[in-house]
N, C-alpha and C positions, 0 to 999 in steps of 0.2 A: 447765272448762265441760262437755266432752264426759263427764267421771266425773259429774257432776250428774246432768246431763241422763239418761246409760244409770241412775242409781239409783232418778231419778223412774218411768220407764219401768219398772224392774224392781217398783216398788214398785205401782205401777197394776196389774201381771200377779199381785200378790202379796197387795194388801192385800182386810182381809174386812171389807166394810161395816158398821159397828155397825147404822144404825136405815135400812132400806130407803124409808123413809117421809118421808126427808128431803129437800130442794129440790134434790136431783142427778139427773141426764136418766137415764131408766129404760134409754138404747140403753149408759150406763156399763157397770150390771148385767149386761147381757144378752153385754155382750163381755166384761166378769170372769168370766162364770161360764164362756162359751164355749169361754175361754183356761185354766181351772180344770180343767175335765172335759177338755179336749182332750189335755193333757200328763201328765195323771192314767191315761189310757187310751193314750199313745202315741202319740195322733193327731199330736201337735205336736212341734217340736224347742222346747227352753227359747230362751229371747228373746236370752241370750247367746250363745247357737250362731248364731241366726240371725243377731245381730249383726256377728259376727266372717265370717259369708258374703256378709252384702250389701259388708261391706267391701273382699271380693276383688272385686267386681265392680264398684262405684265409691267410691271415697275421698272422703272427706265427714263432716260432722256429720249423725247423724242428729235431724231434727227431728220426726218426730213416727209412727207406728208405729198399726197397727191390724190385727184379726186377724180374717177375713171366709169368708163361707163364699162360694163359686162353683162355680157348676157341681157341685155335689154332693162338696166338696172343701175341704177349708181354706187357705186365702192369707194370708201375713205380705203388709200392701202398708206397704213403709216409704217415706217422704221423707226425701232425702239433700240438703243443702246441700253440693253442690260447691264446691273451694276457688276455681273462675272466679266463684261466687255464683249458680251456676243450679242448681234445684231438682228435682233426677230422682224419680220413683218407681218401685220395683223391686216384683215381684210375684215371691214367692217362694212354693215349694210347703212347707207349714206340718209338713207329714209328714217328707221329707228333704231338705230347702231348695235343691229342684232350681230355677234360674231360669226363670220361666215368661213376665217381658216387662219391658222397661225403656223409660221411656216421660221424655220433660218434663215440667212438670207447669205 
């Protein structure tokens, strides 16, 4: 489940939309290309890296990942299904996945 899950992820960071024009939410786009130019130019750590950090800091499946700007800055904010079943979200710094806040969700 968790190798599923990390591949769908990977593949959303990876894949190249054939027709832009199609019935998918334009905020998709705007965070592929985000996550595109960002690791392209070094802004970002790859999605594995950041993986494998949010996991030092809580143990969990991750459910679901997005890559956001704040504060003039890039933020991985993943959601982690804890194995008690409560759902943390970590904000991690997108550059060297310094932790910036872990919250419930």
């Amino acid at each position: 489940m968790k190798r599923i899950l990390l591949a769908c992820l990977a593949g959303l960071l990876t894949a190249n939309p054939v027709n832009a024009d199609d019935d998918w939410d334009d905020d998709y786009y705007s965070e592929h290309d985000l996550a595109r130019d960002a690791l392209g130019r070094g802004a970002a750590l790859p999605l594995a890296t950041i993986l494998a950090i949010a996991g030092r800091y809580q143990p969990g499946d991750i459910i679901d990942v997005d890559l956001d700007e704040e504060d003039g800055r890039l933020v991985y904010e993943l959601k982690v299904l804890t194995r008690s079943g409560q759902v943390r979200e970590i904000h991690l710094d997108a550059r060297d996945g310094a932790l910036l806040k872990i919250e419930d969700d």
